[in-house]
Backbone as a printed PyTorch tensor [residue, N CA C, xyz], in Angstrom:
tensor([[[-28.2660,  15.4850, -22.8930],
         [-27.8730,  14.2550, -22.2060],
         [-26.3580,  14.2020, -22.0300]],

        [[-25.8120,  14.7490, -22.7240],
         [-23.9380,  14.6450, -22.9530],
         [-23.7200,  15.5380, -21.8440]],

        [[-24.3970,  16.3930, -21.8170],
         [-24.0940,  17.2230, -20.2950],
         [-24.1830,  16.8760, -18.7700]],

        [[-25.1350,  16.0330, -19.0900],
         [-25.5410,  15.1160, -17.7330],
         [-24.4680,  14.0450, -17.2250]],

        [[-24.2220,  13.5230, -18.4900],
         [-22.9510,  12.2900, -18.6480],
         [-21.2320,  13.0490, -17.8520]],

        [[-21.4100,  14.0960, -18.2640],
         [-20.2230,  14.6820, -18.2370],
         [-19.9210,  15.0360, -16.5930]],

        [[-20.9160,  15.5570, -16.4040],
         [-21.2700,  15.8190, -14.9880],
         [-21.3620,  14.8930, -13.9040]],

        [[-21.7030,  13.2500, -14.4760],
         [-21.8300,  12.4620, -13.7530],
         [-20.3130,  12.0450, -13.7670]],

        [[-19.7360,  12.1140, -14.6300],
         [-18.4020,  11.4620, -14.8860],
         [-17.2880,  12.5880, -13.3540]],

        [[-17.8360,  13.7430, -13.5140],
         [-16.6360,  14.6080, -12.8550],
         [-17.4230,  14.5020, -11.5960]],

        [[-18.3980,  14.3330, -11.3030],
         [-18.6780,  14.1410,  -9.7560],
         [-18.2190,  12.6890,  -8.8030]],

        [[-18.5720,  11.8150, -10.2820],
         [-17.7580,  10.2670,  -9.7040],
         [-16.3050,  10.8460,  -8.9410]],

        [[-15.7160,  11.3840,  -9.9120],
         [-14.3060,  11.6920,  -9.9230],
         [-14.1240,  12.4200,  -8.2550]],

        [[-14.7960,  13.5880,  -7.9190],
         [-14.7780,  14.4790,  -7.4120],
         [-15.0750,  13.4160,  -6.1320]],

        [[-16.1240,  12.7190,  -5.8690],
         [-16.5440,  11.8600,  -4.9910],
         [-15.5880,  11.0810,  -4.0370]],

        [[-14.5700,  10.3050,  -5.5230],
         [-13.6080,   9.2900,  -5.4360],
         [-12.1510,  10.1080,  -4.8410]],

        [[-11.6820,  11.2480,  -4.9590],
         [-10.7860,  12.1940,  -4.5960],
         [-11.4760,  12.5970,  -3.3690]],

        [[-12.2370,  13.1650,  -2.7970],
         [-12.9150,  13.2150,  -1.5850],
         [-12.9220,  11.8260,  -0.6580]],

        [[-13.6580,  10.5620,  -0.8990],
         [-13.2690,   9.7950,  -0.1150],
         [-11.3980,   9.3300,   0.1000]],

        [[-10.9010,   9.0830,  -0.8810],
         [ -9.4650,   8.9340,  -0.8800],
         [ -9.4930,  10.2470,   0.1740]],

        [[ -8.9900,  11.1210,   0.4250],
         [ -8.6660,  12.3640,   0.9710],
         [ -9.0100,  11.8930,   2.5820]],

        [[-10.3700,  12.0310,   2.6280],
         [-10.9570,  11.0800,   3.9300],
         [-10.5160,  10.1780,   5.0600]],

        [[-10.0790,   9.0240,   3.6730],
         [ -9.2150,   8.0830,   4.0050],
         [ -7.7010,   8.3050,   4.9200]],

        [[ -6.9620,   9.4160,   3.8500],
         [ -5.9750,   9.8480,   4.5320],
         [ -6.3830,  11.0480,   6.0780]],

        [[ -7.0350,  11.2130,   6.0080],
         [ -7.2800,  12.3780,   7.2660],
         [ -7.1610,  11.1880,   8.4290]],

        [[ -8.5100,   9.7120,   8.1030],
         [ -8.3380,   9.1970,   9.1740],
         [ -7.0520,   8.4940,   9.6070]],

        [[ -6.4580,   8.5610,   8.7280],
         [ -5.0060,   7.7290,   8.9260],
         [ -4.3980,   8.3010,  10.1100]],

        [[ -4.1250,   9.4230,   9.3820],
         [ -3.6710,  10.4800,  10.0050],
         [ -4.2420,  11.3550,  11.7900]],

        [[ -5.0580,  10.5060,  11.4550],
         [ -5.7370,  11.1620,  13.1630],
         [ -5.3910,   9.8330,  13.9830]],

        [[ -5.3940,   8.3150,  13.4710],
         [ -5.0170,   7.6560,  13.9170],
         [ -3.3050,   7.6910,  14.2860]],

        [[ -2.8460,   7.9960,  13.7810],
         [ -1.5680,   8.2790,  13.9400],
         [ -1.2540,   9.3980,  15.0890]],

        [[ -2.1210,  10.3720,  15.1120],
         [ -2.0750,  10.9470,  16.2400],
         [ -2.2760,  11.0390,  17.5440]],

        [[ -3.3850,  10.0610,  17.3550],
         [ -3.8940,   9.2940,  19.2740],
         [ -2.8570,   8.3650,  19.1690]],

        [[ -2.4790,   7.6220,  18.2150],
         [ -1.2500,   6.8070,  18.8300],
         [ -0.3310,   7.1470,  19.7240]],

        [[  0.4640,   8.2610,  18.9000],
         [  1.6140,   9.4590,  19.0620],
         [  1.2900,   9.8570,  20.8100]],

        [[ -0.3330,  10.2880,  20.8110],
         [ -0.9490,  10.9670,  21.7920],
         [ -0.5170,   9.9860,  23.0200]],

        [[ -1.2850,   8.6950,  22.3520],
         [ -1.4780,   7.7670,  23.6850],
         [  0.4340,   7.2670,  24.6440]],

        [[  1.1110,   7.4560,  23.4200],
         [  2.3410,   6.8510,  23.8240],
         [  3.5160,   8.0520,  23.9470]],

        [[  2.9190,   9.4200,  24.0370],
         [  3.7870,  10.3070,  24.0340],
         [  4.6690,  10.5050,  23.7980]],

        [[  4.9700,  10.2540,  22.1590],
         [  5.5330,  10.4430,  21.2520],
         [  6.0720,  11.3330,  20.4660]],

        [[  5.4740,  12.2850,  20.2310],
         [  6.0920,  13.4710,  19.7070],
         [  6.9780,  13.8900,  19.7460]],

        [[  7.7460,  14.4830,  18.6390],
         [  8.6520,  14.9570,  18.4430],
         [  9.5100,  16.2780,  18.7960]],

        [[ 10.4670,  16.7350,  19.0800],
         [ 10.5860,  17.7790,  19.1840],
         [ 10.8880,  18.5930,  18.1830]],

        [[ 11.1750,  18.9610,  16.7550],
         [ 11.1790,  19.8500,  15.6960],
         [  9.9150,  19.7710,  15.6880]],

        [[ 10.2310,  20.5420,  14.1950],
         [  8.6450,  21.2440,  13.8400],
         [  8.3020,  20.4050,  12.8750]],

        [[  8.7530,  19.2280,  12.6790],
         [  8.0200,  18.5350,  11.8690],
         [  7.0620,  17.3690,  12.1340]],

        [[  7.6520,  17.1870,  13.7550],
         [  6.8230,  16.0060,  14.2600],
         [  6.1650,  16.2500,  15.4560]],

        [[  6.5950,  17.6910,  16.3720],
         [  5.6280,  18.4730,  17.5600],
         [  4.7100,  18.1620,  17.2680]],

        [[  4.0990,  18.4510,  18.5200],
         [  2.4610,  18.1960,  18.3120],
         [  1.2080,  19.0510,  18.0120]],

        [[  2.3230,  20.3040,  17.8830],
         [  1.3810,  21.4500,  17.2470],
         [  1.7100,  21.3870,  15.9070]],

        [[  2.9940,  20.7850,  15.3320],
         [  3.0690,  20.2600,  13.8520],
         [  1.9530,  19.1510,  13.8300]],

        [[  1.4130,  18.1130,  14.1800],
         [  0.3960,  17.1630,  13.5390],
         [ -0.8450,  18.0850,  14.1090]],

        [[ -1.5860,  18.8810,  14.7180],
         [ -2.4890,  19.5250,  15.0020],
         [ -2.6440,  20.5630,  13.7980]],

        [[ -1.6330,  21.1760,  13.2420],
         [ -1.6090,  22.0620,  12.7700],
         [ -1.7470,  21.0150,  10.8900]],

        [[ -1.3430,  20.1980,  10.7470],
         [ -1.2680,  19.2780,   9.7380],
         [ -2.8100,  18.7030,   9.6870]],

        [[ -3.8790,  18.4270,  10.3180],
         [ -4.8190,  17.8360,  10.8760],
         [ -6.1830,  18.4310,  10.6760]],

        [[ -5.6980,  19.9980,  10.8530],
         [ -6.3730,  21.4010,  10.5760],
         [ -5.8160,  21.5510,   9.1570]],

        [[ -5.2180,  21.3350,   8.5010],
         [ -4.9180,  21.7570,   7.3330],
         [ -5.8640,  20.7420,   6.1360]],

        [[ -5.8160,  19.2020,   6.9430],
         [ -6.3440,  18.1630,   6.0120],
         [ -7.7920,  18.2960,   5.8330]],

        [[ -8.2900,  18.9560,   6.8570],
         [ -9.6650,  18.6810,   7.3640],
         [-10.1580,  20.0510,   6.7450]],

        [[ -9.5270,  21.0520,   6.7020],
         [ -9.5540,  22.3110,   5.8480],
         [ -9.8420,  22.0260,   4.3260]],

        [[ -8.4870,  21.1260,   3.5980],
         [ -8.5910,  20.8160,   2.6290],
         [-10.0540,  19.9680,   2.0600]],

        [[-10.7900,  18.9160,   3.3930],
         [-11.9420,  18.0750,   2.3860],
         [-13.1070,  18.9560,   2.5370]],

        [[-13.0820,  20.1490,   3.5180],
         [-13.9060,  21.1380,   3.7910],
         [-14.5110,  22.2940,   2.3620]],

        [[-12.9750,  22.0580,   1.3400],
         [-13.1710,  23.1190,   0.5150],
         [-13.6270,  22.1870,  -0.7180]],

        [[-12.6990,  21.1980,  -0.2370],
         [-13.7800,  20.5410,  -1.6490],
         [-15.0870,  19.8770,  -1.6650]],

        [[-15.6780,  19.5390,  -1.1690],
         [-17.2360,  19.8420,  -0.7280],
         [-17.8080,  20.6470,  -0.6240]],

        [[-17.6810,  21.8400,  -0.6170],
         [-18.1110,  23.2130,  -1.2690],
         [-18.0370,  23.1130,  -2.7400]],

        [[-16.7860,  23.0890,  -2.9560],
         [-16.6730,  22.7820,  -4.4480],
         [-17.6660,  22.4090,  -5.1490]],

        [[-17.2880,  20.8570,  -4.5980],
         [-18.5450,  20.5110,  -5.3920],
         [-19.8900,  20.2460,  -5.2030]],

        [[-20.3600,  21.1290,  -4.2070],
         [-21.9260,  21.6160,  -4.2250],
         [-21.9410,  22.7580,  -4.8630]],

        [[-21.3020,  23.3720,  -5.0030],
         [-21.0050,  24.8500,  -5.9810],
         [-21.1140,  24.0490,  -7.7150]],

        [[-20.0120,  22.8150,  -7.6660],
         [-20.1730,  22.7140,  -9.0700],
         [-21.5910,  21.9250,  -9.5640]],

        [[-22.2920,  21.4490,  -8.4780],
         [-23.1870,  20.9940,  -8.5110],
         [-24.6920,  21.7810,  -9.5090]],

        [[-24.4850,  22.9870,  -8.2090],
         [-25.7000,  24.3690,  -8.2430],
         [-25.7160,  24.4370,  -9.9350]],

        [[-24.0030,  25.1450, -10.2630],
         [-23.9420,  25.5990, -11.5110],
         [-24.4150,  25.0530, -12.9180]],

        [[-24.1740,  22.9570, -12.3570],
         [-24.6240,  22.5630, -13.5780],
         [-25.9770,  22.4680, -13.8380]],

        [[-26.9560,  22.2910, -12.4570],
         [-28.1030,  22.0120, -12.5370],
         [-28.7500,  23.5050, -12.7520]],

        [[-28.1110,  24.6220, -12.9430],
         [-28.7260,  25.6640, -13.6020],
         [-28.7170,  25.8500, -14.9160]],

        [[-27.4580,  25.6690, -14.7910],
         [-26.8830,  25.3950, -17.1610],
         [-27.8730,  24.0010, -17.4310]],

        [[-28.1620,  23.2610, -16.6380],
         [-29.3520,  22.3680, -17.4540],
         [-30.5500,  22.5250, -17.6720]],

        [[-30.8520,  23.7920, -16.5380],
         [-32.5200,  24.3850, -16.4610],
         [-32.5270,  25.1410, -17.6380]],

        [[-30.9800,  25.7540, -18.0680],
         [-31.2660,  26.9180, -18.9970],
         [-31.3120,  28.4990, -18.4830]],

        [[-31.2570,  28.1970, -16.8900],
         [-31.1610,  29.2450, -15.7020],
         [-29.8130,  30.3680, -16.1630]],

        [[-29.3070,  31.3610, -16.6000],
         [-28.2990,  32.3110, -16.4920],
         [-27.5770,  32.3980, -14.6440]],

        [[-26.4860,  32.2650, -14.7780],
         [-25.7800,  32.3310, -13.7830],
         [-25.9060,  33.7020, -13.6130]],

        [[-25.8460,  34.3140, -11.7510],
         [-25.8640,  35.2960, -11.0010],
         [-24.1870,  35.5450, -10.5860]],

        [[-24.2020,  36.7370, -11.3730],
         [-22.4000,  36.8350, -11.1010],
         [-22.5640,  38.1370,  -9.6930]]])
């Protein structure tokens, strides 16, 4: 049961860091049709518009891997609870 607990505790976690993350992507895309709509952009490379495209792809990359994650950390626990040996 302490294993189950534990698991529930780091997926809350994992859940709550994923939506937060989310949160910021949409910010951030909103910020970009703004930018878009009012042709805005910047000229360095920090505010071009292949800088927020390229920033956008990076965020969306980032909630991509952690959702793998944690269906990966998912698999692993519900095998260590079957008693299943992990396949290396």
């Amino acid at each position: 049961m302490e294993k189950i607990r534990e698991l529930s505790s780091l997926l809350k976690a994992g859940i709550d860091e994923y939506d937060q993350q989310l949160k910021v992507l949409q910010q951030e895309r909103l910020k970009y049709i703004r930018l878009s709509v009012s042709d805005s952009f910047g000229k360095s490379d920090g505010d071009s518009k292949n800088s927020w495209l390229l920033h956008l792809q990076q965020l969306e990359e980032s909630l991509d891997i952690r959702l793998v994650s944690m269906r990966e950390a998912i698999r692993l626990a519900a095998k260590s609870l079957d008693g299943k040996p992990d396949k290396e």
